[in-house]
Every structure is written in C-alpha cells, then in structure tokens.
C-alpha positions as CSV (number, residue, x, y, z in Angstrom):
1,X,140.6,123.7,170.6
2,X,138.7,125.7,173.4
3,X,141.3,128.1,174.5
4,X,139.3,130.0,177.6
5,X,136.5,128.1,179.8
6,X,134.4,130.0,182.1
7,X,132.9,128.5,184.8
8,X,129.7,130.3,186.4
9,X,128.0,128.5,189.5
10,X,124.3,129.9,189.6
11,X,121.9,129.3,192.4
12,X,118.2,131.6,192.0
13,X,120.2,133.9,189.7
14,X,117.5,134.8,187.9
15,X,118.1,138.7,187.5
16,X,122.0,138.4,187.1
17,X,122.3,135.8,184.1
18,X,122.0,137.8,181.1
19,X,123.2,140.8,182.7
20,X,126.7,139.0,183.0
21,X,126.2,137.0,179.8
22,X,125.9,140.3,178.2
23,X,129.0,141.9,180.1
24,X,131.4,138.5,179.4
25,X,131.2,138.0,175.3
26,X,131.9,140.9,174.4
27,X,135.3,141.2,176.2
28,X,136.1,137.1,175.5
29,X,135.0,137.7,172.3
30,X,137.4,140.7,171.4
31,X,140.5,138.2,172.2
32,X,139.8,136.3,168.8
33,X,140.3,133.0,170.9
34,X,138.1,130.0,171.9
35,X,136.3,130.0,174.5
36,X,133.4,128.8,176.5
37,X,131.0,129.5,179.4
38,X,130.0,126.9,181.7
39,X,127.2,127.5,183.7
40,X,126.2,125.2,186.3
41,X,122.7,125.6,187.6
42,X,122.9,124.5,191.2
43,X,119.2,123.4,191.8
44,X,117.7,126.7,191.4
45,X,114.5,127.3,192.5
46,X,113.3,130.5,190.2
47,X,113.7,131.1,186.4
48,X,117.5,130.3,186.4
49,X,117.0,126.5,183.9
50,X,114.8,128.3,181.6
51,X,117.0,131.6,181.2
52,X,120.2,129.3,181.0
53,X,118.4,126.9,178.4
54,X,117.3,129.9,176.6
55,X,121.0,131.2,176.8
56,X,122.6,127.7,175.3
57,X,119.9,127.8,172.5
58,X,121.0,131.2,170.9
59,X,125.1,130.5,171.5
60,X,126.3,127.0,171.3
61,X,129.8,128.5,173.2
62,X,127.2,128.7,176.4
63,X,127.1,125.0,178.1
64,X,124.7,124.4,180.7
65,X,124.8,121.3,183.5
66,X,121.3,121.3,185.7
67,X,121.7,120.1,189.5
68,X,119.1,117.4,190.4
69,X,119.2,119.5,193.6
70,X,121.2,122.2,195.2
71,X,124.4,120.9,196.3
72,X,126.5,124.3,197.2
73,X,128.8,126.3,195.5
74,X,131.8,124.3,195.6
75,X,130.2,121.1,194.2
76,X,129.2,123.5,191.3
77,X,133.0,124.5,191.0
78,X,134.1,121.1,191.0
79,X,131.5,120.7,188.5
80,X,132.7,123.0,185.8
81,X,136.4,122.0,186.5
82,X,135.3,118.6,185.3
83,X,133.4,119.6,182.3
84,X,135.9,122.7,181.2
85,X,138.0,121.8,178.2
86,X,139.5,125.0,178.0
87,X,143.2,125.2,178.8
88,X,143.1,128.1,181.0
89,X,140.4,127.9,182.8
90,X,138.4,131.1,185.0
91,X,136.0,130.5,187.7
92,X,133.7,133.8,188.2
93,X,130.9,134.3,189.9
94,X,127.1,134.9,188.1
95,X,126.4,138.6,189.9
96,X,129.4,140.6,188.6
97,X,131.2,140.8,192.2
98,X,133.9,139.4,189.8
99,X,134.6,142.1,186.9
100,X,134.8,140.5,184.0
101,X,137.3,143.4,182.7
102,X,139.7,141.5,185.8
103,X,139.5,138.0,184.0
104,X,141.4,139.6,181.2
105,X,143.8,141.3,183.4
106,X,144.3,137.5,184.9
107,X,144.7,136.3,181.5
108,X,147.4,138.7,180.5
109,X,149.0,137.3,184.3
110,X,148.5,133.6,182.8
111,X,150.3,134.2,179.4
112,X,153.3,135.9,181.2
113,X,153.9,132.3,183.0
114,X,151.7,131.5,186.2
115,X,149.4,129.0,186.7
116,X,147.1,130.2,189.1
117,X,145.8,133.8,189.4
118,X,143.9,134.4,192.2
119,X,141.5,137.7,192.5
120,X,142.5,139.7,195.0
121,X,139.9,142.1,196.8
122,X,141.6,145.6,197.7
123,X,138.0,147.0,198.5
124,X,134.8,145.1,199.1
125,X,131.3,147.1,199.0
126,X,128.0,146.0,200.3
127,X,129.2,143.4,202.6
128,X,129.1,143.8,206.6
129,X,131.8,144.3,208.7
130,X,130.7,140.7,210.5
131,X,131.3,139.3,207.1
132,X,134.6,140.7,206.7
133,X,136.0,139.9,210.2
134,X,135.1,136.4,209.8
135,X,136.7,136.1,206.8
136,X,139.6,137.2,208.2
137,X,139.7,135.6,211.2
138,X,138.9,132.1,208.6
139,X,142.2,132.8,206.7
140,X,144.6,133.9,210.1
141,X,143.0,130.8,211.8
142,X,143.4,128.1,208.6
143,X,147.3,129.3,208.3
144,X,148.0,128.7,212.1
145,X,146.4,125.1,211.8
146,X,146.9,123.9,208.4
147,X,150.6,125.7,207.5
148,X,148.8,126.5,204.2
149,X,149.1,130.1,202.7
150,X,145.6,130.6,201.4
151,X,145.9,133.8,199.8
152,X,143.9,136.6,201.9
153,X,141.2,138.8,200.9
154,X,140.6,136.2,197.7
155,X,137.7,133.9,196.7
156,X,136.9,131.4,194.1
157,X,137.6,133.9,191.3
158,X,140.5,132.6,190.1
159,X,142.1,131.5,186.7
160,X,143.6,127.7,186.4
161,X,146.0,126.1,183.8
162,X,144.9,123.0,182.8
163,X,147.8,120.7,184.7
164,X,146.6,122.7,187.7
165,X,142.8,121.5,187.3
166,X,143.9,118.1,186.3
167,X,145.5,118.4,189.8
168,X,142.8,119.5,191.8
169,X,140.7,116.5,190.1
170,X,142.6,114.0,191.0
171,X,141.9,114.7,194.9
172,X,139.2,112.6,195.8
173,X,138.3,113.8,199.0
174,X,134.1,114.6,199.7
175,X,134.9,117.7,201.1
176,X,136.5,120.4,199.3
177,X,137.4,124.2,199.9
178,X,139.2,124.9,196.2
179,X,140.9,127.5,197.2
180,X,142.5,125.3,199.8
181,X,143.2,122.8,197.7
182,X,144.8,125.4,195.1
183,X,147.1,126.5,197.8
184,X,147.5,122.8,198.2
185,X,148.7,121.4,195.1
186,X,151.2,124.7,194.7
187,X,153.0,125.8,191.1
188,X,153.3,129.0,190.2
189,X,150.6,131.7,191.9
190,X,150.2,135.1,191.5
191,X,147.3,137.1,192.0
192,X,145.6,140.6,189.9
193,X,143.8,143.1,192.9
194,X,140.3,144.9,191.9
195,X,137.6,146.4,193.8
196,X,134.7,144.5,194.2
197,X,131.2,146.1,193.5
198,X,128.2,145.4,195.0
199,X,125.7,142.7,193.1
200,X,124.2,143.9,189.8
201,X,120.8,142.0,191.2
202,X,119.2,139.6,193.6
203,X,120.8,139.1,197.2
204,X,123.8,136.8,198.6
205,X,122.7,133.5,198.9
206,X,125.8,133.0,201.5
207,X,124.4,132.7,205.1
208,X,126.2,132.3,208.1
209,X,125.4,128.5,208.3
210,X,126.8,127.7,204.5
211,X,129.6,130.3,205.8
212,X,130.5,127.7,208.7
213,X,130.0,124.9,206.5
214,X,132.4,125.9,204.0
215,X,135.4,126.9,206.8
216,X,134.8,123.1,208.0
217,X,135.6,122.3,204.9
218,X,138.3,124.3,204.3
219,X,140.0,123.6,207.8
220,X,139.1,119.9,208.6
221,X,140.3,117.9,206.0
222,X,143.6,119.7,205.7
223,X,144.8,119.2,209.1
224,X,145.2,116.8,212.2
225,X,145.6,119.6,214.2
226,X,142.3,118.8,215.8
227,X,143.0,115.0,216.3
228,X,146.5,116.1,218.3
229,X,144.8,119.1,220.2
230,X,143.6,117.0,222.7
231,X,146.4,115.6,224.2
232,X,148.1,119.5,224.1
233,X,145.6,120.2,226.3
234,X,145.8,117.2,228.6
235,X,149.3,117.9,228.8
236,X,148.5,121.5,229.7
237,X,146.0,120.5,232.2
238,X,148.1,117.9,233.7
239,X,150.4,120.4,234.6
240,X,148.4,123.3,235.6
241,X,146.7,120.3,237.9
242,X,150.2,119.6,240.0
243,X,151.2,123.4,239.8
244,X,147.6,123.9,241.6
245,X,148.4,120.6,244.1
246,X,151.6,121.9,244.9
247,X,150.0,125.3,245.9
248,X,147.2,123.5,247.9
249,X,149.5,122.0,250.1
250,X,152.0,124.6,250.4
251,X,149.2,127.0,251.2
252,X,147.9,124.5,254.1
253,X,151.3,123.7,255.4
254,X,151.3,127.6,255.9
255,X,148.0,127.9,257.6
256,X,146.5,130.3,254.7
257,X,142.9,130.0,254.2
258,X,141.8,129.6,250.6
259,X,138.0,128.8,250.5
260,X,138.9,125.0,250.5
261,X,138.8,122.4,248.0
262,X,134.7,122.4,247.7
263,X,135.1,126.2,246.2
264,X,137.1,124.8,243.5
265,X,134.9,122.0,243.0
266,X,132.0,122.8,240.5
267,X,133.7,125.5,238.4
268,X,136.9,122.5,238.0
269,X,134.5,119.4,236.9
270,X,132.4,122.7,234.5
271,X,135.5,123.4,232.8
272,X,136.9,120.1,232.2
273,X,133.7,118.7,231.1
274,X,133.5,121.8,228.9
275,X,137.3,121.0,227.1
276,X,136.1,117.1,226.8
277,X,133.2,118.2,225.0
278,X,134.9,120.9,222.6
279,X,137.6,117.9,221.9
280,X,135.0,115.2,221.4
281,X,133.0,117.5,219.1
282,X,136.3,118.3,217.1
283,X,136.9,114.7,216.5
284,X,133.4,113.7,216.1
285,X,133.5,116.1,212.8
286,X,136.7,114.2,211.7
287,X,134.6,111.0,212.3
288,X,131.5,112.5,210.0
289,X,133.7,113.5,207.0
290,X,135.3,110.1,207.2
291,X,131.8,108.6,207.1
292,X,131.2,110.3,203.9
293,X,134.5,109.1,202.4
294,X,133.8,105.8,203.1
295,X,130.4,106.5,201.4
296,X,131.8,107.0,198.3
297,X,128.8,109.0,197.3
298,X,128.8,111.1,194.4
299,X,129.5,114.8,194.8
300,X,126.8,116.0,192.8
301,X,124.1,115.1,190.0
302,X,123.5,116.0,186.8
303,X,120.3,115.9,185.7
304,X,120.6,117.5,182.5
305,X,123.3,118.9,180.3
306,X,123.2,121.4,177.0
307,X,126.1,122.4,174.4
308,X,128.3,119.1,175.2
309,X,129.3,117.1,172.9
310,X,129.1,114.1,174.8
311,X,125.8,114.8,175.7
C-alpha cells in the first residue's frame, strides 16, 4: 500500500523537473516507506510531456496525467488529489519554492496526529512587495467576508490525510481555492514554517490576472456576503439621503446659502450610479459561477496518463 503521494502541478516546467525529481527520492526514499509522485502536466507548451514521460519510463513510482489543455493550477491539484492513493498525501510545487527537506518535517507533524499541515512562509525571496501586499490584503479580506481562518502567509504546499482528501472530493463545486476549502472542511491543522527560496529555474507563471482569478475563487463561492451587501448599502444610503434632506431644509429654513440642490446634482446620480454598478457586477459574478454549476462541465481533461494501474 502507497504510504506517501506527491502531487506536483507542472505548467512549462521544463528546467525545474529533474532538478526536483532529483532533490525528492532521495529524501522519500530514505523513509523506507511507499510512496509516489504525481505529476500533472497542465497543458504545457515546452518540453515538460517528454521530460515527464521520460521520468515515468525509468521509475514506475513517477505517475504522470497530461492536460488536453492548460486548465490552472488548482484544476491540476484537484487532479492529483483524485489520482493519489497514498494515505498521506503532500501537494508541492515543481520549482523547489517548497523544500522538499519541509515535506518531511510535515510528515513527522502528520504522524504526531494532525491531519493537515499547512507550509507556512516565515520569509519569502524573489517575490515583489506588490505580490506580497496583495496576498495579504487576499487573506485579511477573505476572513472579514467569509469567517474562514485561512491560514496566512501559506500556499497549496500542504500535507493531507486521506479522510481529509476524501473530504475535499466530495465538494462538487466548479470553482475551487483548496486552501479554502481545507480551512473549510476543518479537523485537526497545524502548520511547519520554512523560508522559501527563490525558483531553481524558469519564471512564475502567476500573473496578476490568474492572481485575481484565483481570489474570485477563493472569496466567491464561500460567501453571500456579496448577494447581502447591497441592501447594507441601501440601507446606508437611505439614511445618509434623510440626514442630507433634513440638513437641506434646516439650512433653507435658516437662510444659509449652500450652492443649491443643482451643485449636488451630478456628483449624487455619479456616485450612485457608481455603487449600482459595483453591486450589479458583484452579483453578476455570483450569476457566472452558477452558470458553470449548472454546466456540469468537467473540471479538467485527461488526455493521457502513465504508471496507473488503471490505465
């Protein structure tokens, strides 16, 4: 029985593959366990399929599934929870961000009794300080709205039990942020800080639009904070609306000159067009993901698959 499964999402990682192939068996090897690596090629577009066939054809522990196109990195970690058979089971990423030295540390952390062990950054090099504030900003902005406690300065490197993937897959939902969902389904968390290097090779594939996409999916489907916001504000408005009446007519029962109602006109019907946009744009995303519910579509495709035995 497969003790350990390692799950390694891969998009163009070309220069990083055998460089953390290399750095990850000898360390899961010295544990005298089971274990396997999944990589999932997420429609790469260089030499990623051939190095990763190449990779399954000298060690049958390395398991390959090949995209039909690229359908981002969380389809690709939903991927290798599905295809994992090990019962612990690590998500890492391909460019050695994620030490594999750490995964053991998370191990040690999973044999003392908790479920999930989450990867917590104390230092991160060769990232801006835009791509830091956002992130923090995501994770202070996804508590206020959701009441979730994602755990901060963390990403998808994390170790699972099994009953904790068997969780997470039986959530249905199109679009997914795991480490939402993690926080989601609870049990017993814990987490193992590291410092995270720069990549070995190759650049981030993360731009600020799949950055976006992935908070939408992270913040949207976990609350109705959005769908209620709208009638806060009216609420708010309403009143501010009689406070500013009540001033109006106080302030021409007194004679006081105020620039008139015409001053107040075009900056009033800018702003509350403005705040019926914002909330019809907020519900209109509501709208789309429940579109693609309804669609039912598949969340990603295989094309081809190497090392399984169901193959």
């Amino acid at each position: 029985m497969v003790k350990y499964s390692i799950i390694v999402p891969a998009y163009n990682e070309e220069k990083s593959l055998q460089l953390f192939y290399d750095a990850v068996t000898p360390l899961m090897g010295g544990l005298q366990e089971e274990y396997e690596i999944i990589f999932v090629n997420d429609g790469s577009r260089d030499a990623t399929k051939q190095i990763l066939n190449d990779l399954a054809e000298k060690d049958k522990r390395v398991k390959v599934c090949h995209f039909s196109r690229n359908f981002g990195q969380q389809a690709a970690l939903l991927c290798g929870l599905q295809e994992a058979c090990g019962q612990a089971v690590i998500a890492m990423d391909a460019d050695l961000q994620d030490p594999p030295e750490v995964a053991l540390q998370m191990i040690e952390k999973w044999k003392e009794g908790f479920d999930v062990v989450h990867g917590k950054r104390k230092k991160r090099k060769g990232e801006t300080f835009f791509k830091k504030a956002t992130a923090s900003l995501f994770y202070k902005f996804t508590r206020k709205i959701t009441g979730m406690e994602l755990q901060r300065d963390s990403g998808d490197f994390k170790l699972y039990d099994r009953k904790v993937v068997d969780a997470i897959l039986s959530m249905n939902e199109h679009d997914r942020l795991l480490r939402a969902q993690t926080a989601w389904v609870g049990f017993k968390q814990t987490c193992v800080e590291f410092d995270r290097p720069e990549r070995v090779a190759g650049e981030t594939h993360y731009t600020l639009k799949k950055m976006v996409k992935l908070a939408e999916s992270g913040i949207f489907p976990n609350t109705d904070y959005t769908l209620t916001f709208p009638i806060k504000l009216g609420v708010l408005l309403g009143v501010l609306s009689v406070i500013c009446f009540i001033t109006f007519v106080v302030l021409t029962c007194c004679d006081v000159w105020f620039g008139g109602l015409t001053a107040w006109l075009f900056p009033t019907v800018g702003a509350l067009c403005a705040v019926i946009l914002v909330c019809q744009g907020m519900a209109n995303i509501h709208t789309a993901m429940i579109y693609k519910e309804v669609q039912n579509r598949p969340k990603y495709i295989i094309e081809e698959k190497r090392n399984f035995d169901k193959e």
